[in-house]
N, C-alpha and C positions, 0 to 999 in steps of 0.2 A: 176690864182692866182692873186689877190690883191696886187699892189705894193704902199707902207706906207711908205711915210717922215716921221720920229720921230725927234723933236726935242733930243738933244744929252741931257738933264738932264731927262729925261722919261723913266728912264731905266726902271720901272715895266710894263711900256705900251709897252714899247718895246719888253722886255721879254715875254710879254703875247701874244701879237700880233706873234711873230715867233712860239712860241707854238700851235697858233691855227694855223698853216699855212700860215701865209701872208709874202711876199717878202720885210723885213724892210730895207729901205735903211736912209741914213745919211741924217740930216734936212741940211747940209750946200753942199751937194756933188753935186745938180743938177741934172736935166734930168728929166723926165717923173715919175708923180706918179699920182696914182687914189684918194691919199687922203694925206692930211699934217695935222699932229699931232703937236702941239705947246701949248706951254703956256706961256703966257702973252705978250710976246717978240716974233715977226713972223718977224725979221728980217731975209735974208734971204731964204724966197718964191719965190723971184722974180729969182732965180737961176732953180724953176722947169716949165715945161711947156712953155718954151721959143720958141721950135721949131713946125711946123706943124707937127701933132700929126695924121691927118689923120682919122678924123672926132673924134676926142676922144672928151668928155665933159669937159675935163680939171678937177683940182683935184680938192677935195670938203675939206674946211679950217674946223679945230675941232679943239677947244680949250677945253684942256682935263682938265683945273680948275672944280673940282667938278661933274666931267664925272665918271662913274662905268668906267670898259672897257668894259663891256656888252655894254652900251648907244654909247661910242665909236665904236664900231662895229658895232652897227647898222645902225650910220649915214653912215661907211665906206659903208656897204651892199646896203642902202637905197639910196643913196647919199641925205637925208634929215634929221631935227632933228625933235623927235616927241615932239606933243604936241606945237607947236611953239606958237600958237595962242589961245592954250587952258589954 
């Protein structure tokens, strides 16, 4: 299971993301996550992924401004965003 920083005003990403399964934890709480969900304000990132992780890739940053939650998910899955360059 996917563990997902949400920023705290994200409540329908939030919501949707624990619906589909994924482990949401608090955007200010710290510790280890595979993806941080924010908007516009990423104050507060530098609280996750602070300690050796143990060969993890560290979390991958999504700014959910004008994101489906489907595109959301998929960067979380993919750890990339499509179409970057297209």
């Amino acid at each position: 299971m996917k563990r997902v920083a949400v920023q705290q005003n994200l409540h329908k990403v939030r919501e949707e993301l624990e619906n589909r399964g994924y482990e949401v934890v608090n955007f200010n709480s710290g510790g280890n996550a595979d993806a941080i969900v924010y908007i516009d304000d990423y104050n507060g990132i530098q609280n996750f992924n602070n300690e050796d992780s143990n060969g993890s890739l560290g979390a991958v940053l999504i700014n959910a401004r004008n994101k489906s939650i489907d595109q959301i998910i998929y960067v979380i899955e993919t750890r990339r965003y499509e179409g970057l360059f297209t």
